[in-house]
Backbone as JSON Lines, residues from 0, in Angstrom:
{"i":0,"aa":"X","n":[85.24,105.98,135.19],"ca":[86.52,106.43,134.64],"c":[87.21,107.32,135.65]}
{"i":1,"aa":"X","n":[88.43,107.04,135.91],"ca":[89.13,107.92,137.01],"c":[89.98,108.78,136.1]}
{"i":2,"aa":"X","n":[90.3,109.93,136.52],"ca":[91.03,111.04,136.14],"c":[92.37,110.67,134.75]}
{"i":3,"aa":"X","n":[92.63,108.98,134.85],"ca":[94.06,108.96,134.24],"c":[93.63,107.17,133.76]}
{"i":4,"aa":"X","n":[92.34,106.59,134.03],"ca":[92.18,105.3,133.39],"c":[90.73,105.4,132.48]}
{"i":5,"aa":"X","n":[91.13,104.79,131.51],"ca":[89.86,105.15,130.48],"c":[89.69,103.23,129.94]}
{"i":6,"aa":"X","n":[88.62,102.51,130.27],"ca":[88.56,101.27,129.68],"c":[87.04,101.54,128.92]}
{"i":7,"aa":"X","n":[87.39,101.03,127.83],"ca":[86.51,100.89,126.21],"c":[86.38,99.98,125.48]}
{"i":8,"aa":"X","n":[85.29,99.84,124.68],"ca":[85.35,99.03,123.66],"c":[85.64,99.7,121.88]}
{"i":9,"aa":"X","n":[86.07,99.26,121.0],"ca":[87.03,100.44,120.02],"c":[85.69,100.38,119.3]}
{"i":10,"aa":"X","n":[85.16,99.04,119.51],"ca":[83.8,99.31,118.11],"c":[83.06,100.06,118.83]}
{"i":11,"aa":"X","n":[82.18,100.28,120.02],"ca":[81.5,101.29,120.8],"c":[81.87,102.8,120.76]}
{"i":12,"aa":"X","n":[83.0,102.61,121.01],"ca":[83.14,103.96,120.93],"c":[83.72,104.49,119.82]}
{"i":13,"aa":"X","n":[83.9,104.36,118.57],"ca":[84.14,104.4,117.75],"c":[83.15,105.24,116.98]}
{"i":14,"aa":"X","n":[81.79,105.17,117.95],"ca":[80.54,105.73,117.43],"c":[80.49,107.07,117.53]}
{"i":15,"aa":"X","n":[81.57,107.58,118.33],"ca":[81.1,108.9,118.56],"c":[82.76,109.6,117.82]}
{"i":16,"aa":"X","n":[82.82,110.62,117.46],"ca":[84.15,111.04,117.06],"c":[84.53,110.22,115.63]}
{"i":17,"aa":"X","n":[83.77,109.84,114.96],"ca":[83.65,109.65,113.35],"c":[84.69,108.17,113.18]}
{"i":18,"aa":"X","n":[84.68,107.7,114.82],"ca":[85.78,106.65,114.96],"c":[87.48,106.95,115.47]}
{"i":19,"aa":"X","n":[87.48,108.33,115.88],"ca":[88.69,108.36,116.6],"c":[88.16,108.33,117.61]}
{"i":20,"aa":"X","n":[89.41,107.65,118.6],"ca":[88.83,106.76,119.65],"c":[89.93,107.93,120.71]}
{"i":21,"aa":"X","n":[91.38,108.69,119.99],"ca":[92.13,109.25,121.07],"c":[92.68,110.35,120.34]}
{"i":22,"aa":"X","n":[92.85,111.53,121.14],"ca":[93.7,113.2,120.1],"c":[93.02,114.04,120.56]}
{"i":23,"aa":"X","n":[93.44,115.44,120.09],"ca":[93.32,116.68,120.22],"c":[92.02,116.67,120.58]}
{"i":24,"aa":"X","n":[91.05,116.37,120.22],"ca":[89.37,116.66,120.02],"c":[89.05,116.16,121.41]}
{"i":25,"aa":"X","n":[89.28,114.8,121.92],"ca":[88.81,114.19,123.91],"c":[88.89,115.59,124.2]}
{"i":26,"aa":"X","n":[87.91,115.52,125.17],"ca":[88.37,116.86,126.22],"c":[89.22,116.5,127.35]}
{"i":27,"aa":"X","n":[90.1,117.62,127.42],"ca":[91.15,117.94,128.49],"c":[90.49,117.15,129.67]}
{"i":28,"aa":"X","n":[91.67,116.27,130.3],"ca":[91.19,115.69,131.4],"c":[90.68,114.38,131.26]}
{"i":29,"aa":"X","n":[90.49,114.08,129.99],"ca":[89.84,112.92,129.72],"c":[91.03,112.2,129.57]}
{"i":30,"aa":"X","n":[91.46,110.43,129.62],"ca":[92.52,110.09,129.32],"c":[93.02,109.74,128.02]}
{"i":31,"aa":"X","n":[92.15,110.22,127.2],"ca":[91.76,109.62,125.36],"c":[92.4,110.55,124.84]}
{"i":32,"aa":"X","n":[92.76,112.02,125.48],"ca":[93.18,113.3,125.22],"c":[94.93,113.25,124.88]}
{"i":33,"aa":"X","n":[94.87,113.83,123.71],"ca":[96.47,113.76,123.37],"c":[96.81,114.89,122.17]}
{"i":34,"aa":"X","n":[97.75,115.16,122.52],"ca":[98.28,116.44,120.97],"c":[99.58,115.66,120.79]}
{"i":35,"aa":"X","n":[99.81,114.73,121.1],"ca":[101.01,113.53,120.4],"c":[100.6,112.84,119.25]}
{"i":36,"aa":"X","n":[99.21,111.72,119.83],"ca":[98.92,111.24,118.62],"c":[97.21,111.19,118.49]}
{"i":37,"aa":"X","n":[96.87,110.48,117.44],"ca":[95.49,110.35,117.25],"c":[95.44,108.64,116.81]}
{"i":38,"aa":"X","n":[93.98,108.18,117.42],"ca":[93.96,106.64,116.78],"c":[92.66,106.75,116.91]}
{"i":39,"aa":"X","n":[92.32,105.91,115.4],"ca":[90.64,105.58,114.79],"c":[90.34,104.06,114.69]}
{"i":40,"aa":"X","n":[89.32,103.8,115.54],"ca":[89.07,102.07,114.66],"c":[88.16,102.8,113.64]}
{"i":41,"aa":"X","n":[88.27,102.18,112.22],"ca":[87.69,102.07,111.37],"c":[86.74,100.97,110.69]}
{"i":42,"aa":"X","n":[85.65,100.78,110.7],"ca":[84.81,100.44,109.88],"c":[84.31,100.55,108.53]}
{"i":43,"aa":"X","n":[84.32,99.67,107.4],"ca":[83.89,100.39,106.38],"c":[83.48,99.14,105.38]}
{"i":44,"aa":"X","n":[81.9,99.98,105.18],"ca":[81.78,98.65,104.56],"c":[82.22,98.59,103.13]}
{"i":45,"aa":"X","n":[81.91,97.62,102.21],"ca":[82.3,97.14,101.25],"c":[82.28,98.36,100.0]}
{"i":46,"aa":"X","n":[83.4,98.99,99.45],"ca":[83.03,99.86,98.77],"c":[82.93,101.8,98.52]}
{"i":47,"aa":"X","n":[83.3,101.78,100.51],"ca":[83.6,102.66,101.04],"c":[84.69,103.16,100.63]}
{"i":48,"aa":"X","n":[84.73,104.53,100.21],"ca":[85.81,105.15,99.94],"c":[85.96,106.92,100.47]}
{"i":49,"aa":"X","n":[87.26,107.3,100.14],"ca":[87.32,108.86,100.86],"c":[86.99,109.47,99.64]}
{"i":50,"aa":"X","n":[85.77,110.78,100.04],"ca":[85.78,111.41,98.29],"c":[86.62,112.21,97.89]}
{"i":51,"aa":"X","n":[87.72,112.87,98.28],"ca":[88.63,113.37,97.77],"c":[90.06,113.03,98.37]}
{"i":52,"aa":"X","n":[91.19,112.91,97.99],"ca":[92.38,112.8,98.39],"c":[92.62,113.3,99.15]}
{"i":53,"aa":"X","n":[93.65,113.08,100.35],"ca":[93.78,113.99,101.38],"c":[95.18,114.83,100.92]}
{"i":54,"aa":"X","n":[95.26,115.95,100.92],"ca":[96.41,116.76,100.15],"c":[97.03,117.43,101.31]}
{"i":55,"aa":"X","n":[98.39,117.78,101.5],"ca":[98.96,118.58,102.5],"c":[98.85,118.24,103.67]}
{"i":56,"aa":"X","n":[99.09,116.98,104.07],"ca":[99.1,116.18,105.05],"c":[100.35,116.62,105.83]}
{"i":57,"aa":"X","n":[100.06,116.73,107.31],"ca":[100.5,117.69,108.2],"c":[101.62,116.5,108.96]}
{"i":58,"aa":"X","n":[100.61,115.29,109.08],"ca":[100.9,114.01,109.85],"c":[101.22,113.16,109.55]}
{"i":59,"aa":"X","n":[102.43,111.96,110.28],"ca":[102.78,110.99,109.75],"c":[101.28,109.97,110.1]}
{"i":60,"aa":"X","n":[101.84,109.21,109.38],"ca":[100.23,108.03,109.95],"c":[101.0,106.24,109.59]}
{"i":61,"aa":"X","n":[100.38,105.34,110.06],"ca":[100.33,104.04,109.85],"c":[98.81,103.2,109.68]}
{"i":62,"aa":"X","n":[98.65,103.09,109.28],"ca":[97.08,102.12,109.04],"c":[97.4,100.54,108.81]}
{"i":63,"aa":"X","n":[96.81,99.67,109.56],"ca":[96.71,98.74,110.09],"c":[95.39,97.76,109.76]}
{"i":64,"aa":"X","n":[95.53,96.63,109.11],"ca":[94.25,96.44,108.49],"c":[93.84,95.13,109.68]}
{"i":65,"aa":"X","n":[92.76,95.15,110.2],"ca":[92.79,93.86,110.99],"c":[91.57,93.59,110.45]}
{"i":66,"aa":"X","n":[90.68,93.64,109.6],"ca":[90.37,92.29,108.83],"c":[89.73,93.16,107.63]}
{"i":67,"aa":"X","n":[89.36,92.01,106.08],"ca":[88.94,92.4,105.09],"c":[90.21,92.82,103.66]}
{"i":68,"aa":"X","n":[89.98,93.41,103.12],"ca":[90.83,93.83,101.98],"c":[90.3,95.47,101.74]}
{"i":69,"aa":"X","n":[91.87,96.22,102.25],"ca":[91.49,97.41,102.01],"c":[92.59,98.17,101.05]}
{"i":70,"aa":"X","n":[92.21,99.04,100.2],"ca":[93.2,99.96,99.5],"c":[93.39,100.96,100.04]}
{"i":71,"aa":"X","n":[95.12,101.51,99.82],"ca":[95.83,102.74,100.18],"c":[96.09,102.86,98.77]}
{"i":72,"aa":"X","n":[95.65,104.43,98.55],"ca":[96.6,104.87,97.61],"c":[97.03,106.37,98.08]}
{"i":73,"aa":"X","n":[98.29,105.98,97.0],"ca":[99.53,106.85,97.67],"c":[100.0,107.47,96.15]}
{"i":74,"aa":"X","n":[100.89,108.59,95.88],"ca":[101.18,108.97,94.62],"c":[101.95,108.3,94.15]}
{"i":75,"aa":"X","n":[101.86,107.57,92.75],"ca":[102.49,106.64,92.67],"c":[102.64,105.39,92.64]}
{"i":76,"aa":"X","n":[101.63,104.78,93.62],"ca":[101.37,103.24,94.01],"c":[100.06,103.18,95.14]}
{"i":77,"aa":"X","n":[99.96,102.4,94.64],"ca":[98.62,101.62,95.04],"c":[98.96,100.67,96.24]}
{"i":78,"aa":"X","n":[98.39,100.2,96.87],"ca":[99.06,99.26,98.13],"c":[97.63,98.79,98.61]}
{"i":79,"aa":"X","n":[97.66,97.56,98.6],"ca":[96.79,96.44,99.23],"c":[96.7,96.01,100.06]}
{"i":80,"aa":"X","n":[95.9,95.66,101.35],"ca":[96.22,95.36,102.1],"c":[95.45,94.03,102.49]}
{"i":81,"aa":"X","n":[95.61,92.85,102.45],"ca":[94.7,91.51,102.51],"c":[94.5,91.12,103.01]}
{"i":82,"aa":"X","n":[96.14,90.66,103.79],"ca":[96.21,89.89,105.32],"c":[96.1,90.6,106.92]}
{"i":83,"aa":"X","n":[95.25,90.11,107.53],"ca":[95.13,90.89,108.96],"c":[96.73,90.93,109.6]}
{"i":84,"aa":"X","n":[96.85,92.37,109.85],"ca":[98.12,92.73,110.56],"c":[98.66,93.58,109.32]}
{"i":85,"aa":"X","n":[98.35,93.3,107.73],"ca":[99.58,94.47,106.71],"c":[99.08,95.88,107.35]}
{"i":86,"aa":"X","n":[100.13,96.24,107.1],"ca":[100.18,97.65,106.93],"c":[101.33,98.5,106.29]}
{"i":87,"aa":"X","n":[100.26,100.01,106.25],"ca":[101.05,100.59,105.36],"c":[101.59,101.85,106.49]}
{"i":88,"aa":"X","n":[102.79,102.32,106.1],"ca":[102.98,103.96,106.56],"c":[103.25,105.18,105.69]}
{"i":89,"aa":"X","n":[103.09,106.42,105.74],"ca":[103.4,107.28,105.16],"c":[103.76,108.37,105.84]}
{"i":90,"aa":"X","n":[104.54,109.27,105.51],"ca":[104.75,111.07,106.17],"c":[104.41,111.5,105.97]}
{"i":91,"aa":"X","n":[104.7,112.96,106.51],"ca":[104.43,113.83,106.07],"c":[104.84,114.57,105.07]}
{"i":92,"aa":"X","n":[103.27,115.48,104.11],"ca":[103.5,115.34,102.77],"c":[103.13,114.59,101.9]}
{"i":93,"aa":"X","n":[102.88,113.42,102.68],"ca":[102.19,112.26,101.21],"c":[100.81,112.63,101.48]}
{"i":94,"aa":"X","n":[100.41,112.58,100.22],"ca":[98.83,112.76,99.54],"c":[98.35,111.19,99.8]}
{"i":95,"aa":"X","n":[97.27,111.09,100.24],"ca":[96.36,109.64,100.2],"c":[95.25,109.37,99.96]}
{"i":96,"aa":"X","n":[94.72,108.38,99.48],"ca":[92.86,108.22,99.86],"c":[92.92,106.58,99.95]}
{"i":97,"aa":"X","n":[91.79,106.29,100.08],"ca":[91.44,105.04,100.43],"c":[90.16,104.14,99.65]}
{"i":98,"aa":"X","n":[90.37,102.9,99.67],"ca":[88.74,102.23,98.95],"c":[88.73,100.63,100.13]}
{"i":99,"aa":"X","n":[87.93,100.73,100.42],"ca":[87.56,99.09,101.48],"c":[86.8,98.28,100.05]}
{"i":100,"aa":"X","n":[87.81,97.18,99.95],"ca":[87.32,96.31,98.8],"c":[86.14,95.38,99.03]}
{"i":101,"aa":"X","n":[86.6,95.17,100.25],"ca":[85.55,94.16,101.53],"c":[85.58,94.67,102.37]}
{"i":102,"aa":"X","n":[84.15,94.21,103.19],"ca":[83.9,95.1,104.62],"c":[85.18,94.69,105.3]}
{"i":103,"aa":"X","n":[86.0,96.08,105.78],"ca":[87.21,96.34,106.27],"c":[87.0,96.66,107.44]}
{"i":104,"aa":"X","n":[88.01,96.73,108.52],"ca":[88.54,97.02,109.79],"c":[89.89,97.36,109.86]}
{"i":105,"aa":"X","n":[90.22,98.72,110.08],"ca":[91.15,99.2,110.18],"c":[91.75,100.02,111.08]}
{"i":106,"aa":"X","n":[92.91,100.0,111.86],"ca":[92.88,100.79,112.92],"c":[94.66,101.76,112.66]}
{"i":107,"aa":"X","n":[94.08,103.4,112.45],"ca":[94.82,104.17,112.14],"c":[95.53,104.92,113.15]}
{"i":108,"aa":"X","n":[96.86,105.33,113.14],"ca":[98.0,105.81,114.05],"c":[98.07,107.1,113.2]}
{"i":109,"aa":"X","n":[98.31,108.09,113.93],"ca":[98.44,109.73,113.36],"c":[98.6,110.11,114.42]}
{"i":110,"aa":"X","n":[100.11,110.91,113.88],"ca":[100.87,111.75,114.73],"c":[101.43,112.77,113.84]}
{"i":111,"aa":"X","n":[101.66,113.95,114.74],"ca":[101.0,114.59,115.85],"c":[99.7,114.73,115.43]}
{"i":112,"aa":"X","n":[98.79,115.12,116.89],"ca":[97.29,115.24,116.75],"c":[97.8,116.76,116.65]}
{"i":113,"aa":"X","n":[96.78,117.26,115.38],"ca":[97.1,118.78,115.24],"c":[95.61,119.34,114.68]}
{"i":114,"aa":"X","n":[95.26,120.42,116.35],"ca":[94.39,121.02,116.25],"c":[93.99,121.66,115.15]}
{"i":115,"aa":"X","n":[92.65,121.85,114.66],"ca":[92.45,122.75,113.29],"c":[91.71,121.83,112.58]}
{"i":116,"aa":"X","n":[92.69,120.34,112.6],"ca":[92.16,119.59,111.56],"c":[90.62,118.74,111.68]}
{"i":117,"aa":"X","n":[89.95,118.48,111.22],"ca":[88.41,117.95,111.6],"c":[88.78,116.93,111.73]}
{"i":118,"aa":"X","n":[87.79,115.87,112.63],"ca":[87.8,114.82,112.87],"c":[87.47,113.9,111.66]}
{"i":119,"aa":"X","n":[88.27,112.93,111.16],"ca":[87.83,112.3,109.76],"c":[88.57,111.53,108.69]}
């Protein structure tokens, strides 16, 4: 890896950093390193869900389902996601959680990366 090129595999490294692969957390210098945005491949198998809602959400985000059937929920509505490529977005301020109906693959956009918050 040179100072400014970083080549990976998303499921490999995915292993380390709870599946964020780029944000605040890389160390400085690394090219994965960013306080713009954050991105996770996600894995999850069948059934997987977040145990509590995420409340006071700082960050906009987009989630991206590239394969399986996964749920967003959002206040209000529920949102499915079936076909590889749906996705959903939300701002900041929206409350969310999640359920993988089928072993899912998902790859999440969050911006800004904002220190403080745990990796997760």
């Amino acid at each position: 890896m040179s100072d400014r090129i970083y080549v990976g595999n998303a499921a490999g490294d995915a292993l380390g950093d709870r599946g964020w692969l780029l944000g605040h957390f890389k160390s400085p210098g690394d090219p994965r390193h960013s306080d713009e945005v954050e991105i996770k491949w996600g894995v999850h198998p069948p059934g997987d869900e977040r145990a509590e809602w995420v409340r006071g959400e700082e960050r906009t985000a987009l989630l991206v389902l590239i394969s399986g059937r996964f749920r967003v929920e959002l206040p209000g509505r529920s949102v499915l996601l079936s076909e590889p490529g749906d996705y959903v977005v939300w701002g900041k301020g929206v409350d969310h959680s999640w359920r993988a109906e089928e072993h899912s693959t998902v790859l999440t956009v969050r911006w800004p990366s904002v220190p403080g918050y745990r990796v997760g």
